[in-house]
mmCIF file of the N, C-alpha and C atoms, coordinates in Angstrom:
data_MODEL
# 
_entry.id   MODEL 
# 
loop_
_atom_site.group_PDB 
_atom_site.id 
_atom_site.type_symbol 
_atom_site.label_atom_id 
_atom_site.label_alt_id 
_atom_site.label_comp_id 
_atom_site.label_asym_id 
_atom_site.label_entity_id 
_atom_site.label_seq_id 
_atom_site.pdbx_PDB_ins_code 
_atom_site.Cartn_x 
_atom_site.Cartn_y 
_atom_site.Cartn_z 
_atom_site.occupancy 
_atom_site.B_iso_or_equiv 
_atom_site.pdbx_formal_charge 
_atom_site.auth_seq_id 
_atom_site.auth_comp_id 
_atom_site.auth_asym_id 
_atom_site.auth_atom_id 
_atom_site.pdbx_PDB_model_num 
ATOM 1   N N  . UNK A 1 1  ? 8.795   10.438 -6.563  1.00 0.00 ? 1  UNK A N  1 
ATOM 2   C CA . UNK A 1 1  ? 10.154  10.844 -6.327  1.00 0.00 ? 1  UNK A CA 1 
ATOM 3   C C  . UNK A 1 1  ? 11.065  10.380 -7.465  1.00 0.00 ? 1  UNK A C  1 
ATOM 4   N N  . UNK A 1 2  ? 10.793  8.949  -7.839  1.00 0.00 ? 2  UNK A N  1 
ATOM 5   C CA . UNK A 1 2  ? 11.620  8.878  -9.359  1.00 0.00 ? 2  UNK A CA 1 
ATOM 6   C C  . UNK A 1 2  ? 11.147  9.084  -10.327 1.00 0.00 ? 2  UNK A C  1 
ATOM 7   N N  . UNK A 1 3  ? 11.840  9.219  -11.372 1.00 0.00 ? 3  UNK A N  1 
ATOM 8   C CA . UNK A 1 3  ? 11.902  9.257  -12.726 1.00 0.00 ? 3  UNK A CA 1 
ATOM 9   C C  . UNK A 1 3  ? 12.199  7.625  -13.793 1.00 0.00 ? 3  UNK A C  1 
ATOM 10  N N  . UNK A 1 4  ? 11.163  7.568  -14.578 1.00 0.00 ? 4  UNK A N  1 
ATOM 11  C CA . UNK A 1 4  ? 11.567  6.105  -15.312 1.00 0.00 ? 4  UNK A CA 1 
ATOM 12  C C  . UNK A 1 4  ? 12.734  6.508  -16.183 1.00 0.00 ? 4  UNK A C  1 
ATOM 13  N N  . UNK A 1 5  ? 13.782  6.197  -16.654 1.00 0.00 ? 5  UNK A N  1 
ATOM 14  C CA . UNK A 1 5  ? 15.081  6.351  -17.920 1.00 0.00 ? 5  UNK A CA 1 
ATOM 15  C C  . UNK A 1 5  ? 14.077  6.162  -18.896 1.00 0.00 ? 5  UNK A C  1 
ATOM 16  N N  . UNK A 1 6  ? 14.908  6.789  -19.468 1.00 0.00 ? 6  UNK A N  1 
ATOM 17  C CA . UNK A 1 6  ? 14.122  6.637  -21.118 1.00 0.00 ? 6  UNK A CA 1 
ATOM 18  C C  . UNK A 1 6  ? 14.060  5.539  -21.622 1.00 0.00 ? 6  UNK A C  1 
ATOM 19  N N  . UNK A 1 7  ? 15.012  4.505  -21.255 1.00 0.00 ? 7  UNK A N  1 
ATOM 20  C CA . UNK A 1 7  ? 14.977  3.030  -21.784 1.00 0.00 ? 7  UNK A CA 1 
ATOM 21  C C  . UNK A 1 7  ? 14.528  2.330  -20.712 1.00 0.00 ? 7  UNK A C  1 
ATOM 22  N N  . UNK A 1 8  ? 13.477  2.869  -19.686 1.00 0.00 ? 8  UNK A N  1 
ATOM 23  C CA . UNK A 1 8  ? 12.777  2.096  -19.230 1.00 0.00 ? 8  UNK A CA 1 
ATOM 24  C C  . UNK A 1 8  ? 12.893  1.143  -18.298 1.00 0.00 ? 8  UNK A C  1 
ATOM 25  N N  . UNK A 1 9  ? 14.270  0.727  -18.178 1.00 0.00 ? 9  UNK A N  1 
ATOM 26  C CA . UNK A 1 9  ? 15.061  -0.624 -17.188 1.00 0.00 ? 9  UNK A CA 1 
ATOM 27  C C  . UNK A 1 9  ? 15.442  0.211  -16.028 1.00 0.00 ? 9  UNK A C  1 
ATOM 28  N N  . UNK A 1 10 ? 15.354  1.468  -15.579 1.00 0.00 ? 10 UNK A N  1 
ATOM 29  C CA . UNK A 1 10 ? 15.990  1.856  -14.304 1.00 0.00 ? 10 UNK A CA 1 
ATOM 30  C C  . UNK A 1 10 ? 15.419  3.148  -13.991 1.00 0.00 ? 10 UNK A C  1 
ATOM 31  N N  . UNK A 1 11 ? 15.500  3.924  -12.454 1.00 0.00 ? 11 UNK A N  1 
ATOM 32  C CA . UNK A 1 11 ? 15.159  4.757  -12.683 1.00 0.00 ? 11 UNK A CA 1 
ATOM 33  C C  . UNK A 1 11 ? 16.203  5.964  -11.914 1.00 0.00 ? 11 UNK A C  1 
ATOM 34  N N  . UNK A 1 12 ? 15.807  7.239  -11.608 1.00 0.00 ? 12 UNK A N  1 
ATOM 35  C CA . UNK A 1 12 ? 16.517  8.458  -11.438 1.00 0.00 ? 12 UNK A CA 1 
ATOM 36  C C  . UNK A 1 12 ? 16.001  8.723  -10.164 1.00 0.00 ? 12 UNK A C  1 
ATOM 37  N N  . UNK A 1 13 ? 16.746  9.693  -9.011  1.00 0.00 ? 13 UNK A N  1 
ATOM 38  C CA . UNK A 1 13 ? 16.015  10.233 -8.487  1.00 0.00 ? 13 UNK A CA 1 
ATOM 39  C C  . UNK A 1 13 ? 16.520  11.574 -8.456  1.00 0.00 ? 13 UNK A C  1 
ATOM 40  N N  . UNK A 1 14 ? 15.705  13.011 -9.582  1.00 0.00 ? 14 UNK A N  1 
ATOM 41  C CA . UNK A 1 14 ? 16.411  14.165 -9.634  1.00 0.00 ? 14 UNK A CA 1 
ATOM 42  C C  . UNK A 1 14 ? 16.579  15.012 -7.992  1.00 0.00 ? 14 UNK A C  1 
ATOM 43  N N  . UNK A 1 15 ? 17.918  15.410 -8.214  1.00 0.00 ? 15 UNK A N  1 
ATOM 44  C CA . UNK A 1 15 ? 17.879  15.879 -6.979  1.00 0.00 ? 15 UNK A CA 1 
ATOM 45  C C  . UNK A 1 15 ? 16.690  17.081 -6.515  1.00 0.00 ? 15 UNK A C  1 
ATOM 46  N N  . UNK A 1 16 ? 16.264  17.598 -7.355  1.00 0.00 ? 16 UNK A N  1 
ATOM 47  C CA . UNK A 1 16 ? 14.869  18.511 -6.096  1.00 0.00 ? 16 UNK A CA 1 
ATOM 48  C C  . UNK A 1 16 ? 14.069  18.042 -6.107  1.00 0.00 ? 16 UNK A C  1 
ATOM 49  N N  . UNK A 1 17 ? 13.836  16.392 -6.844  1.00 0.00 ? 17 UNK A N  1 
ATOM 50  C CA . UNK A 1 17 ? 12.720  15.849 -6.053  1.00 0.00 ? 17 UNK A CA 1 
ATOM 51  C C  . UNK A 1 17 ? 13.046  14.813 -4.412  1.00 0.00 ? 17 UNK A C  1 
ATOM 52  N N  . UNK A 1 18 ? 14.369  15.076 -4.390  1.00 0.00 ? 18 UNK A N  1 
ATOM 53  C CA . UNK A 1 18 ? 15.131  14.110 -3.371  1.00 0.00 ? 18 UNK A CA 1 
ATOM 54  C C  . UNK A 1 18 ? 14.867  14.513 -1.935  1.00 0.00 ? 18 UNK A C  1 
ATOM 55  N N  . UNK A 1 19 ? 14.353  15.758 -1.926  1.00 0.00 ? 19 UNK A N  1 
ATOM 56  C CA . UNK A 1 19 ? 14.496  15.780 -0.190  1.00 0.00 ? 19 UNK A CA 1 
ATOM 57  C C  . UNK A 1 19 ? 15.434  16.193 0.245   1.00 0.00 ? 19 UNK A C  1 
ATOM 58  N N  . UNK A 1 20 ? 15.681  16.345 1.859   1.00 0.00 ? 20 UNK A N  1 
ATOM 59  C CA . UNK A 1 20 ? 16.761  16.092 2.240   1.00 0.00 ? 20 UNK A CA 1 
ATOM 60  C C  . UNK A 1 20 ? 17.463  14.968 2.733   1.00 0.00 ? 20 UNK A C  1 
ATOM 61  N N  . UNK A 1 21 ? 18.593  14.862 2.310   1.00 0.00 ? 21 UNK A N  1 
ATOM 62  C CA . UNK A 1 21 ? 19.468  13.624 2.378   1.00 0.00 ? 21 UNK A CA 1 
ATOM 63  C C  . UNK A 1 21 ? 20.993  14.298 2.835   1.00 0.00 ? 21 UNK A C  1 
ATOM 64  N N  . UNK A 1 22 ? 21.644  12.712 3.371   1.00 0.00 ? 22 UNK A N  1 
ATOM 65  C CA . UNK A 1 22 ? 22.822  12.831 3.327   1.00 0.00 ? 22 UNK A CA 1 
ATOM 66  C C  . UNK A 1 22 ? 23.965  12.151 2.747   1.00 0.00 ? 22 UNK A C  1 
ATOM 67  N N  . UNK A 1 23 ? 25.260  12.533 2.678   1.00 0.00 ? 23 UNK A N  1 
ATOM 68  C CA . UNK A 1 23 ? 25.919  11.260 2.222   1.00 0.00 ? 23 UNK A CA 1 
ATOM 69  C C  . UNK A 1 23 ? 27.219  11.245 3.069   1.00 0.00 ? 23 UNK A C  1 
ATOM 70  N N  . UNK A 1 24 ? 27.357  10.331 3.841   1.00 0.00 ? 24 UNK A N  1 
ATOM 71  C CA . UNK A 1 24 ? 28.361  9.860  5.049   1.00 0.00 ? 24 UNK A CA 1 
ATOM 72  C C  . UNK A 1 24 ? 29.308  9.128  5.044   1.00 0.00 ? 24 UNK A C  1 
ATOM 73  N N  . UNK A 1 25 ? 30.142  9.030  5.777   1.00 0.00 ? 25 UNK A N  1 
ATOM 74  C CA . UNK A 1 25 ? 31.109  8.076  5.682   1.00 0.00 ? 25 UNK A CA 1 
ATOM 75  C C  . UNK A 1 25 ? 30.817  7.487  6.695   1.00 0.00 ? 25 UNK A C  1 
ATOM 76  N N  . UNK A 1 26 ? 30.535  6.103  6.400   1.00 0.00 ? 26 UNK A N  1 
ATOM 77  C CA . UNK A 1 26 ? 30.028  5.281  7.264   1.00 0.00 ? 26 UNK A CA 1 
ATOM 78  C C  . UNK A 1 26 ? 31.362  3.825  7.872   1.00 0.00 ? 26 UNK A C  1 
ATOM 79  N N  . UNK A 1 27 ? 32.356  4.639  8.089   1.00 0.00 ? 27 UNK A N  1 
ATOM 80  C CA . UNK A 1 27 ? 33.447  3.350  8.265   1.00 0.00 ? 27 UNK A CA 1 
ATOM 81  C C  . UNK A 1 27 ? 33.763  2.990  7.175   1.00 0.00 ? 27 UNK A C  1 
ATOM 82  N N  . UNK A 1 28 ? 33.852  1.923  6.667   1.00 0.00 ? 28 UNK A N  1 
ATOM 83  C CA . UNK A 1 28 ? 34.750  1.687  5.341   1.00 0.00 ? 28 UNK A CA 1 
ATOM 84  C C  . UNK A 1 28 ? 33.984  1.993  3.807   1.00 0.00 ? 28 UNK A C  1 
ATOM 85  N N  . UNK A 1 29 ? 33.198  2.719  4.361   1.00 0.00 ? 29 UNK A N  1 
ATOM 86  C CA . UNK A 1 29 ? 32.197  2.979  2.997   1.00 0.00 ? 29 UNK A CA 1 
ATOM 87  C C  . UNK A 1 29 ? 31.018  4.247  2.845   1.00 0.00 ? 29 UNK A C  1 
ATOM 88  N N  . UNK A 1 30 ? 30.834  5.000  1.968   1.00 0.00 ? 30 UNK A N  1 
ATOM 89  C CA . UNK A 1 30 ? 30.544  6.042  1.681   1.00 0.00 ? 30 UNK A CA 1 
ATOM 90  C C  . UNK A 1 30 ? 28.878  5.399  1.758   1.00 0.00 ? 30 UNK A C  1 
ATOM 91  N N  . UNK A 1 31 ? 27.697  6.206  2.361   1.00 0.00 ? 31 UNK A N  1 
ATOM 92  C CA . UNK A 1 31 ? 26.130  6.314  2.335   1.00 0.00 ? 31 UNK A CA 1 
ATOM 93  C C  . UNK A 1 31 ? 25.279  7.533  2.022   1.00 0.00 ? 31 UNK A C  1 
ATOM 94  N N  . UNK A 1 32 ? 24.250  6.511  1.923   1.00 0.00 ? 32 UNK A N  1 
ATOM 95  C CA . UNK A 1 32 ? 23.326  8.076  1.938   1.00 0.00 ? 32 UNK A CA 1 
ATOM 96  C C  . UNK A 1 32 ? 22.141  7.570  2.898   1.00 0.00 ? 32 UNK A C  1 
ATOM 97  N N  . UNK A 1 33 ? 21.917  8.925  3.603   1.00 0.00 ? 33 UNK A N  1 
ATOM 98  C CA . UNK A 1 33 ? 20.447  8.794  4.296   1.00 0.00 ? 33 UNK A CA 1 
ATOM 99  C C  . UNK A 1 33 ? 19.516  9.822  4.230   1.00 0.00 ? 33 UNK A C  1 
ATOM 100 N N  . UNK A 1 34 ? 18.411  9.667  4.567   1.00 0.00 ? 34 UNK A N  1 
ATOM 101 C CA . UNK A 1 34 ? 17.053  10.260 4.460   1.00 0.00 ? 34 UNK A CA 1 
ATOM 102 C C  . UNK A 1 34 ? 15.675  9.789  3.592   1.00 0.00 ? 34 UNK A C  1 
ATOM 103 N N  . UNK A 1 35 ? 15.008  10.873 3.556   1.00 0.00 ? 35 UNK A N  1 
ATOM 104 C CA . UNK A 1 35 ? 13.214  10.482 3.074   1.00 0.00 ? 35 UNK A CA 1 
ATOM 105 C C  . UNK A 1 35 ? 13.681  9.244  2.066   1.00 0.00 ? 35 UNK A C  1 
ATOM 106 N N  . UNK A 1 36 ? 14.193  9.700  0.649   1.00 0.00 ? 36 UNK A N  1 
ATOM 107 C CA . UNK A 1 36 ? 14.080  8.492  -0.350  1.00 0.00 ? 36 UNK A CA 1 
ATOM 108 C C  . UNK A 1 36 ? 14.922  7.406  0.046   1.00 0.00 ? 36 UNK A C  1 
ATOM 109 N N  . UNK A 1 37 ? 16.328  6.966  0.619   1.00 0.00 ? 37 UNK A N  1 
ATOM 110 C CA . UNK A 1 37 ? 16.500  6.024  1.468   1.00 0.00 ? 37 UNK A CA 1 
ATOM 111 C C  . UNK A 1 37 ? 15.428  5.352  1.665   1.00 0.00 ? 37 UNK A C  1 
ATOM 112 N N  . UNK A 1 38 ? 14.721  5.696  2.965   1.00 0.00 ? 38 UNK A N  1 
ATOM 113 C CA . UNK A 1 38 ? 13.701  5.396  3.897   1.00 0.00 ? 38 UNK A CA 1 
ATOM 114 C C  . UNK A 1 38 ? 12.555  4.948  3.004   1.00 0.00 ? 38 UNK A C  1 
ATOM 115 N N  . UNK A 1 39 ? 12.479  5.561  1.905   1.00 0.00 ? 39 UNK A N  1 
ATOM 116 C CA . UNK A 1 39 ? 11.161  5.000  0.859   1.00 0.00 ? 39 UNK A CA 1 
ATOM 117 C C  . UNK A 1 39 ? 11.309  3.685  0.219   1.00 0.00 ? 39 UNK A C  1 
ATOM 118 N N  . UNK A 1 40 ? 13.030  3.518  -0.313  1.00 0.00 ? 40 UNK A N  1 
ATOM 119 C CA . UNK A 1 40 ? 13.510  2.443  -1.023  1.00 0.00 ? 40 UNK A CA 1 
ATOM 120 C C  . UNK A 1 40 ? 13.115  1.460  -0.233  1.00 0.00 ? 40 UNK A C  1 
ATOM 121 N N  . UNK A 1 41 ? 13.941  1.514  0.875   1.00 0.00 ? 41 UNK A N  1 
ATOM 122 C CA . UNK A 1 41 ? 14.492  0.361  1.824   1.00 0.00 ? 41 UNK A CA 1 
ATOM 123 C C  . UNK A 1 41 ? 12.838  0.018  2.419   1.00 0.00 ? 41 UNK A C  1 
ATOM 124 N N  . UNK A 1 42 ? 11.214  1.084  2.722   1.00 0.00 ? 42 UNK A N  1 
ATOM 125 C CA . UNK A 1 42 ? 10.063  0.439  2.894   1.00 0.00 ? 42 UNK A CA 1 
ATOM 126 C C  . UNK A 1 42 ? 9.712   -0.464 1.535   1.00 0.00 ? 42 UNK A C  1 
ATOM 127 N N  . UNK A 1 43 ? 9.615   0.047  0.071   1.00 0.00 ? 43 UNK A N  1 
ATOM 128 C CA . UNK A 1 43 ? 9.571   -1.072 -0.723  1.00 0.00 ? 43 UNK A CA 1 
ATOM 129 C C  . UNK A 1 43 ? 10.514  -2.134 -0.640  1.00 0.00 ? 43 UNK A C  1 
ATOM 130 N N  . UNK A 1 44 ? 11.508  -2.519 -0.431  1.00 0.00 ? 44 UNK A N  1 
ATOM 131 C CA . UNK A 1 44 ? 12.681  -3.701 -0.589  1.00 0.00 ? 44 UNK A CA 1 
ATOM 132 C C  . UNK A 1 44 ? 11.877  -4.316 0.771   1.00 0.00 ? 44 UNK A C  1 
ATOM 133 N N  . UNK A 1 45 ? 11.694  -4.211 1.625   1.00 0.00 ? 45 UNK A N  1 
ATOM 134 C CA . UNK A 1 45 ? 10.963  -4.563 2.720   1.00 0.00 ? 45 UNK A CA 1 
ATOM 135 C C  . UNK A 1 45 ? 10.119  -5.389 2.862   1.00 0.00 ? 45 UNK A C  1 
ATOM 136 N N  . UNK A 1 46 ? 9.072   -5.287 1.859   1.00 0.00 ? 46 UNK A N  1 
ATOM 137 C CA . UNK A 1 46 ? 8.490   -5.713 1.081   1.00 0.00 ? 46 UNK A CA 1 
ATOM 138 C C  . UNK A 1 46 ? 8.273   -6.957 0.886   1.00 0.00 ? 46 UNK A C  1 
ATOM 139 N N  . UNK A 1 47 ? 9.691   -7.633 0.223   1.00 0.00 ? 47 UNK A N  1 
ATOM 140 C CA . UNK A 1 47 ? 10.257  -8.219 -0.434  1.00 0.00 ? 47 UNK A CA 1 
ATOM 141 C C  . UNK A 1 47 ? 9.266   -8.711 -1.962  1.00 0.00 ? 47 UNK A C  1 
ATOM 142 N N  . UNK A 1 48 ? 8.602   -7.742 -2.196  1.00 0.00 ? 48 UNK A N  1 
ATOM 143 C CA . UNK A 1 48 ? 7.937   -8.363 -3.756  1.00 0.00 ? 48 UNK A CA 1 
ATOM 144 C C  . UNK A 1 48 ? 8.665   -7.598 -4.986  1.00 0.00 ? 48 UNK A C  1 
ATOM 145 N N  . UNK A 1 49 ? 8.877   -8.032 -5.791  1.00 0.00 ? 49 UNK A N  1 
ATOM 146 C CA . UNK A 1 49 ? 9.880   -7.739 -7.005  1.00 0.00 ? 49 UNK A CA 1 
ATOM 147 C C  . UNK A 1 49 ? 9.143   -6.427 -7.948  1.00 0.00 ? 49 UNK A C  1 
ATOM 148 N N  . UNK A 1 50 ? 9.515   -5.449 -8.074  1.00 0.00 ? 50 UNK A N  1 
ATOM 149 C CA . UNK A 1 50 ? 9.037   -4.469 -8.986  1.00 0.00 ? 50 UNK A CA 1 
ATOM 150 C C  . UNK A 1 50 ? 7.647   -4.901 -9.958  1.00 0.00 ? 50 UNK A C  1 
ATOM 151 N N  . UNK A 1 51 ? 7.906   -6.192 -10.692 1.00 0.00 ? 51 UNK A N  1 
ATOM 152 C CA . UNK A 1 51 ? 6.663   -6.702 -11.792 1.00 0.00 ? 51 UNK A CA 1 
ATOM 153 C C  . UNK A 1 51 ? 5.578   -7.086 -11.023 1.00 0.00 ? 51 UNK A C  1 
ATOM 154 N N  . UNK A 1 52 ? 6.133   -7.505 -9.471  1.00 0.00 ? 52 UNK A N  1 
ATOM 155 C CA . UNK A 1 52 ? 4.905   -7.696 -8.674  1.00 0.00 ? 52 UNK A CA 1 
ATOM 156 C C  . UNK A 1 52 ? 3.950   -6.577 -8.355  1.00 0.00 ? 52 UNK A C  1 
ATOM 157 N N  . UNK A 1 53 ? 4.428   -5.618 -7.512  1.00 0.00 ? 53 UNK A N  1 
ATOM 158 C CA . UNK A 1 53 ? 4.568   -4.186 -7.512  1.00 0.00 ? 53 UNK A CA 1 
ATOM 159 C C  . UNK A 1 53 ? 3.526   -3.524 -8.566  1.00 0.00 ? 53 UNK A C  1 
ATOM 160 N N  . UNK A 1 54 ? 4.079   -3.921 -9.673  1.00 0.00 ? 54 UNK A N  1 
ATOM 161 C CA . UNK A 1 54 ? 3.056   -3.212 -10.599 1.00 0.00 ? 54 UNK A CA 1 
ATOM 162 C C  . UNK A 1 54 ? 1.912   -4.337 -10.768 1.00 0.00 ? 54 UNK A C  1 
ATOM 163 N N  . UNK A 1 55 ? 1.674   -5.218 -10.962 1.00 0.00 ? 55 UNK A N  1 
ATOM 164 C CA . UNK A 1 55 ? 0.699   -6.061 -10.834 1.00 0.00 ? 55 UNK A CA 1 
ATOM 165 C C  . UNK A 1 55 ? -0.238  -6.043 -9.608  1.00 0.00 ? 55 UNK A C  1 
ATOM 166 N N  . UNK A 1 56 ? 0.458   -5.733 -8.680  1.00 0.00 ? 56 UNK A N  1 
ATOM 167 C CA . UNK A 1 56 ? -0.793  -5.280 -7.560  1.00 0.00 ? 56 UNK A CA 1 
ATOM 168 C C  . UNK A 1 56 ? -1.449  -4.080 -8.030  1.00 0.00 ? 56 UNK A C  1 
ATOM 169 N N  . UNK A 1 57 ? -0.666  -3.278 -8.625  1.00 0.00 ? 57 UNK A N  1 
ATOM 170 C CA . UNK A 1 57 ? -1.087  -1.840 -8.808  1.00 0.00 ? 57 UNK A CA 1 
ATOM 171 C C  . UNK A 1 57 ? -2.382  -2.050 -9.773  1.00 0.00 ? 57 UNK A C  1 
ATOM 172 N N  . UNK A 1 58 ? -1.848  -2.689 -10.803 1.00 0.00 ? 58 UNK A N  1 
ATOM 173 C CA . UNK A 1 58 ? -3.284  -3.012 -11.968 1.00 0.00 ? 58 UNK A CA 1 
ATOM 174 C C  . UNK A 1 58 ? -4.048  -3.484 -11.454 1.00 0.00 ? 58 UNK A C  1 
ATOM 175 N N  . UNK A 1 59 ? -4.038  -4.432 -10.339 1.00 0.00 ? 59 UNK A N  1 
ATOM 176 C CA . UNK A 1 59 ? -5.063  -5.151 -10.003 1.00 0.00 ? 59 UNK A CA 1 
ATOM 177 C C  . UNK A 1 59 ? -5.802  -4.190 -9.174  1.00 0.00 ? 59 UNK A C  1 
ATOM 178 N N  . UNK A 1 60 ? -5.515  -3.470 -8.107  1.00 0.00 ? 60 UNK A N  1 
ATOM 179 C CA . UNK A 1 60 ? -5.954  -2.597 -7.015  1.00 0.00 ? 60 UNK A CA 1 
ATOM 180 C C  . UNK A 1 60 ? -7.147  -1.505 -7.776  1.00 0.00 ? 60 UNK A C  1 
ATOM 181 N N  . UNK A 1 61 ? -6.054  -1.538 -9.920  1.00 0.00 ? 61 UNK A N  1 
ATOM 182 C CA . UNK A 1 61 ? -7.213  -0.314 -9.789  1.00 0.00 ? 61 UNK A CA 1 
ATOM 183 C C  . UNK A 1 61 ? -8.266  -1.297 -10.671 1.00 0.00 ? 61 UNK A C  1 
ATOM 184 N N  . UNK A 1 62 ? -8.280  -2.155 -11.052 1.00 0.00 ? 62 UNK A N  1 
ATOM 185 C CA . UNK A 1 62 ? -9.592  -3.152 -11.513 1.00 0.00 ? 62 UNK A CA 1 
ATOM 186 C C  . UNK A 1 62 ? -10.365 -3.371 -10.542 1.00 0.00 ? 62 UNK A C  1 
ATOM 187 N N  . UNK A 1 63 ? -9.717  -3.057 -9.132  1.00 0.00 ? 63 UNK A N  1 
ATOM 188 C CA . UNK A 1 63 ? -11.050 -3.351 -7.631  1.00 0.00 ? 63 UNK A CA 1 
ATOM 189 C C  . UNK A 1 63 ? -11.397 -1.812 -7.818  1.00 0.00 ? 63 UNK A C  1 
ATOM 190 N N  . UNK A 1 64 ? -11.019 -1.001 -8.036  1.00 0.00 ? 64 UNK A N  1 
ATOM 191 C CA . UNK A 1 64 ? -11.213 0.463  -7.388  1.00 0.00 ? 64 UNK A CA 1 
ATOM 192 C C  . UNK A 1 64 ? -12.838 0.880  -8.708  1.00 0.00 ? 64 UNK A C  1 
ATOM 193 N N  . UNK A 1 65 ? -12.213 0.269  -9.980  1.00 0.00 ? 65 UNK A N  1 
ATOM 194 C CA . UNK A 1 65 ? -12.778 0.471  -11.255 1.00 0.00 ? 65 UNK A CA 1 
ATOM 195 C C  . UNK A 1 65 ? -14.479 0.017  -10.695 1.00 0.00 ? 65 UNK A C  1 
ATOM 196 N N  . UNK A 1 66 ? -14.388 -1.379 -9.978  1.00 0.00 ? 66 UNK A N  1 
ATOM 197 C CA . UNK A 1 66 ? -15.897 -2.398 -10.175 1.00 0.00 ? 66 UNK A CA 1 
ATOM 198 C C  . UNK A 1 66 ? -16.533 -1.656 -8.822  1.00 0.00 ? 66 UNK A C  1 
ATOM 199 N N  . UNK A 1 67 ? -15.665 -1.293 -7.641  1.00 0.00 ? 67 UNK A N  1 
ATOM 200 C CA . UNK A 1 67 ? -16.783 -0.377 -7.100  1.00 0.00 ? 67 UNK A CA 1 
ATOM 201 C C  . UNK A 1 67 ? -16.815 0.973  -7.150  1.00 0.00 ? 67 UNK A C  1 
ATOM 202 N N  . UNK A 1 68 ? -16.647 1.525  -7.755  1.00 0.00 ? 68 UNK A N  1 
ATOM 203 C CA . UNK A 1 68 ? -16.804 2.764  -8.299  1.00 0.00 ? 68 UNK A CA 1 
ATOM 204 C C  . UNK A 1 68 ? -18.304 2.782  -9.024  1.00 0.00 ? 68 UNK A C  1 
# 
């Protein structure tokens, strides 16, 4: 669903890969809800930091690599 920036520190989410969403007024402050919401807020959930994130990822595929 995202996109990395070209400089690498942040990312995008173009809107037709977004789903449907909304954006509300939620009492004293403007939101958004739906699918990518709901995706963010399961990683933040988490609570492991992006570098972690990818470090599981390398590691998962060095297990996937040795039984293969």
């Amino acid at each position: 669903m995202t996109i990395v920036n070209p400089h690498g520190e942040s990312y995008r989410v173009p809107l037709e890969r977004a789903g449907a969403f909304k954006v509300e007024n939620m009492g004293i402050s403007i939101g958004i809800t739906g699918a990518m919401v709901d995706k963010l807020g399961r990683y933040e959930d988490t609570g492991l930091t992006p570098e972690e994130i990818k470090r599981i990822i390398v590691e998962n595929g060095k297990l996937h690599k040795k039984i293969d």
